[in-house]
N, C-alpha and C positions, 0 to 999 in steps of 0.2 A: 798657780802655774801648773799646767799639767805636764808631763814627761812620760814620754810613749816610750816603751820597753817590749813590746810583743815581741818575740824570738821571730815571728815567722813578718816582721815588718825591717825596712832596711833602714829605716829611720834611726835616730837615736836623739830625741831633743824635745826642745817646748814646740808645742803648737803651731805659734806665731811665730818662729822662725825656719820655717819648712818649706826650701827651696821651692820655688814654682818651677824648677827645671825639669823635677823629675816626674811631672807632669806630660807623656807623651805626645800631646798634641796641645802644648802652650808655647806661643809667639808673646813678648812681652805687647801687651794694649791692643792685642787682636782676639775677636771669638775663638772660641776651641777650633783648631785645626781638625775639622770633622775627617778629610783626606787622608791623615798621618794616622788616626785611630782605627779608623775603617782599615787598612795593613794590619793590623796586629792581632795572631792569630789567639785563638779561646788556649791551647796548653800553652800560652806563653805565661798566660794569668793566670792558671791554673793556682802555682804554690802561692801568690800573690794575691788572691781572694779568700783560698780553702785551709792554707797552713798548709800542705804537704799536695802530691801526686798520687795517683792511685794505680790503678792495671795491675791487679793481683789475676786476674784471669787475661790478660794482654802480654804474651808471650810467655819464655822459659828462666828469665833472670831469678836472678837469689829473691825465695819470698820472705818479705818481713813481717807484714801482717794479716790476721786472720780474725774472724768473727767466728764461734761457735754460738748455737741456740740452744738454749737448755730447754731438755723434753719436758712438758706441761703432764699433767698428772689427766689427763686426756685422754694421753694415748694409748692408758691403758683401760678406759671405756671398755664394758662386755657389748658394748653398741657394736662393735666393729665383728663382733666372731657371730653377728647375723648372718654375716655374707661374705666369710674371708677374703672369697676370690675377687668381688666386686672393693673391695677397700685394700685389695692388692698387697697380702698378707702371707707372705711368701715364706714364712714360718710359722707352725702350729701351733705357737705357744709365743705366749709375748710377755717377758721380762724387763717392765718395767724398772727395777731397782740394776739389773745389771745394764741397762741401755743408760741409767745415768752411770753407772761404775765407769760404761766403757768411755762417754764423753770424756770425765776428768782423767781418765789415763790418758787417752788423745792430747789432750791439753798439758797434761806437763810433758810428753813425748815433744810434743810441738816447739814447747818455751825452752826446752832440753836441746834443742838445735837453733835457739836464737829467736823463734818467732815469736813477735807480740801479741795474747792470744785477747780479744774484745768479747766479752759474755751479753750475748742478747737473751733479753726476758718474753715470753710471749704475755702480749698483754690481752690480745683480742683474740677468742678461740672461735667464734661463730663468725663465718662465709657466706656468700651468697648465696648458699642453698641450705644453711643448716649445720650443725657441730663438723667442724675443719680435725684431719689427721694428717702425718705426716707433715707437722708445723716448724720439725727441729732443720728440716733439711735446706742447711745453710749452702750451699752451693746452687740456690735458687735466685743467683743473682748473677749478672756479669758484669765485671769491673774491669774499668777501662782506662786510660790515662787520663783522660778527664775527670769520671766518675762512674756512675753505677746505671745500667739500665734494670728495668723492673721489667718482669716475663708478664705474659698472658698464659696461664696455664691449660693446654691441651689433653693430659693422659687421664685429666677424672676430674669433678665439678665437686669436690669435698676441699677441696686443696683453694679454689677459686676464693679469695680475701685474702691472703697470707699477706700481699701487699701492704695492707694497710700496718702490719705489724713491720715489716722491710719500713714504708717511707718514714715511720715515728723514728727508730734506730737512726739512720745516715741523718736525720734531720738533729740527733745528740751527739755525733759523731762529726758533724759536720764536715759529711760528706756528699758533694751537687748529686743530683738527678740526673741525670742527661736524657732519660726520656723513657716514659711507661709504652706499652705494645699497648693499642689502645683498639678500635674497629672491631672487625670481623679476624685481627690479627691472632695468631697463636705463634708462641718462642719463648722455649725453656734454655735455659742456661745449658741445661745438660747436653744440646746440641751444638755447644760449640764448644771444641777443643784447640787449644794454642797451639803452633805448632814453631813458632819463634817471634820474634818481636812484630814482625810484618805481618804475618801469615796466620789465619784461624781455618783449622776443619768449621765445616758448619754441616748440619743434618738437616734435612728436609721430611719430613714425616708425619706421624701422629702430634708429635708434639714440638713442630715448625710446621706452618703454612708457609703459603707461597707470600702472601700477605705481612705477616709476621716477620718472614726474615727480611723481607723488604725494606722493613721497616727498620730493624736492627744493623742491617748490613751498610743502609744510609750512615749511622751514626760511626761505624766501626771505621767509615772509609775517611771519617773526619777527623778519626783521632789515629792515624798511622798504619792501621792495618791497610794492606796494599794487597794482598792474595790471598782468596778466601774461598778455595773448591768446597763444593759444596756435592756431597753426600743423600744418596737416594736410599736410605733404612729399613729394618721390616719394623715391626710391632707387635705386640701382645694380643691376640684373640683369647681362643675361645679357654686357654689353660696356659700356665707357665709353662706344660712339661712340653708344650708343643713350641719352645722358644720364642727369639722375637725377644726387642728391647722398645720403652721410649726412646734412650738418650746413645748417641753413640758413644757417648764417656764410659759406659760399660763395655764396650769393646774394643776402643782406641785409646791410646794415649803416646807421648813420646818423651821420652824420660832421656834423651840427650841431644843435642841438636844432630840431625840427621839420622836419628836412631827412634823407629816407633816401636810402639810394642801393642797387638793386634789379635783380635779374634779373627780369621780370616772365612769363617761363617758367613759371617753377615759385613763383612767390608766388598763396598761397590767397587764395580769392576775400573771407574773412571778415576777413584779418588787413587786406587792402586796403582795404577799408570802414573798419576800425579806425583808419587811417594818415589818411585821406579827411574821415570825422568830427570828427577830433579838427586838421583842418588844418594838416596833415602837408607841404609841397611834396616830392615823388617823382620823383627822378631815375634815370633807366631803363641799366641796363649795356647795352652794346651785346651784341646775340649772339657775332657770333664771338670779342669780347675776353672774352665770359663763359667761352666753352668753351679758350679759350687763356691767359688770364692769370689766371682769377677774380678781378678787382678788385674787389669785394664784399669778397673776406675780407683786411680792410684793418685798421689799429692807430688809432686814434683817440684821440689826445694830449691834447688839450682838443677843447669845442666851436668848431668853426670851422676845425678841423688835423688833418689826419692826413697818415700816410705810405700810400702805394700804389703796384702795381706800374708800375715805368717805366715796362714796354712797355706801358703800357694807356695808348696817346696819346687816344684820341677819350674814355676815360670822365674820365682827366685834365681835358682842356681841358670835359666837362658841370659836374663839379665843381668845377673853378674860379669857372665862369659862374655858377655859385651862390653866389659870394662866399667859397669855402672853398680855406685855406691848403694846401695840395698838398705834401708833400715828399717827393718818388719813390726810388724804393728797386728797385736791380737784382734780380730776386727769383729769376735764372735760376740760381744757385748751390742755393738752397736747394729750388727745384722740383724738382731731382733726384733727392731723398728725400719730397719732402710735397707739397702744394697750393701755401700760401702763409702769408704773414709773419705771422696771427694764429692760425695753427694753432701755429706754433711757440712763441708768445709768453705768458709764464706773466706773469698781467697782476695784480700783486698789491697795490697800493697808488696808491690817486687819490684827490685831492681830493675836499670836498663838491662835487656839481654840481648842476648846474639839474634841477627837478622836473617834473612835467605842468602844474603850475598857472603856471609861471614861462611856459610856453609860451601860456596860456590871455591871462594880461597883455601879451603881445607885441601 
């Protein structure tokens, strides 16, 4: 006799005695009700297939869980100081041993405010073109209420296979697919930012096609996102010092509902209207903490919390003044391999949160 106990099944019994009721499309002695099943939508079954929900990158609610990737002994290759600026090496010196330090402070910083932190291993380092860098950067995925979509990477052809280390994880984690950027498509994760349960910024640029987000945006409108302006970017030429980003996550983000916090550089003149109309308060990153710390690309706990880089004293103290809970985070460890602390951050499990219309009632 077997006896089914799964936490994530509503069952509680043998086998052989399992209602045929709860079976959505059963009439006693007739075929499956194809009509009644065909209604019911993919996040209804969601926790009912998978054991839980996901959309850690799908609005502002409380995050629960996270995936960091532990840096591979790769990245610090004398391969890469062939061509700093081509392997996009934004620091002269790479510190290996403190880029792991800085991971595991992150990681009990994280679990220090409740989050459940998942350790991904890189198992595959070679890409479609040859030895892959920039393998840690977990924020290379976007997670959705259903599940996870997989980018086509745009900003460099070293980075091209990471995928296959992403589909092995969620496939032990079991956590769905919901769908790879596949064609002539290009869409990185870094181009879309949450801005409440409905609502995602999205970037169109270097690293979004027209293609790509086409293709992402299809999936985003089936799992609840309802408004999704969409952002005209610059990019990286010919030197960092001459500015320009891939993602607009370095330069946007909104750390309360109705509250952004912004490089206004590089923010389109349409998405600012968008932010403006819908009575947005916009708080401005300073310049040089934009070009030295990026405090934009910040981790957003709940609304009204996030964590940002320490040394960003002056965008610190605007966000406080805004009424928002601040919890700074040395980020000088992990800058040595990446940008900053939401680039790294595989944001997979958050609460419901507040909507556009929750903002409209304020």
């Amino acid at each position: 006799m077997t006896i089914y106990r799964d936490p994530k099944r509503e069952y509680r019994g043998r086998l052989e005695d399992y209602p045929l009721e709860n079976y959505p499309d059963y009439e006693p002695g007739r075929p499956p009700r194809t009509e009644k099943l065909a209604g019911v939508d993919y996040l209804d079954e969601v926790r009912r297939e998978w054991g839980k929900t996901w959309g850690g990158t799908q609005g502002i609610g409380r995050l629960r869980e996270v995936a960091l990737i532990r840096p591979h002994p790769q990245e610090a290759s004398p391969l890469w100081q062939k061509d700093p600026n081509f392997f996009l090496l934004r620091r002269s010196t790479f510190d290996f041993d403190r880029l792991l330090k800085g991971f595991d402070e992150y990681a009990s910083l994280l679990e220090s405010e409740g989050v459940t932190v998942h350790w991904m291993e890189v198992e595959e380092t070679w890409g479609a073109y040859g030895p892959m860098r920039k393998m840690f950067m977990g924020g290379a995925i976007c997670a959705l209420k259903g599940g996870v979509i997989l980018p086509r990477f745009g900003q460099n052809s070293y980075i091209r296979g990471r995928n296959v280390n992403l589909q092995k994880f969620f496939a032990k984690i079991n956590c769905p697919i919901l769908h790879t950027v596949h064609g002539t498509g290009i869409c990185e994760p870094g181009v879309f930012v949450p801005i409440a349960e409905d609502a995602i910024l999205a970037g169109l640029g270097s690293s979004a096609n027209e293609d790509g987000l086409e293709q992402v945006l299809q999936v985003m409108r089936r799992n609840g996102v309802r408004d999704v302006p969409v952002a005209h970017y610059t990019t990286i030429h010919d030197s960092f010092e001459s500015g320009g980003e891939f993602h607009i996550d370095m330069y946007f983000s909104v750390v309360d509902l109705g509250v952004a916090f912004l490089y206004p550089g590089y923010l389109d003149y349409a998405v600012y209207r968008w932010l403006v109309e819908r009575g947005f308060r916009i708080i401005e990153v300073p310049r040089d903490e934009h070009h030295l710390y990026w405090p934009a690309n910040l981790v957003i706990l709940e609304p009204g919390k996030v964590i940002m880089p320490a040394q960003a004293r002056e965008s610190i103290r605007r966000v406080r003044e805004a009424g928002v809970k601040v919890i700074e985070f040395d980020t000088s460890g992990i800058m040595a391999g990446t940008n900053g602390i939401r680039c790294i951050t595989m944001q997979l499990v958050r609460d419901q949160g507040p909507g556009l219309d929750d903002l409209k009632r304020r």
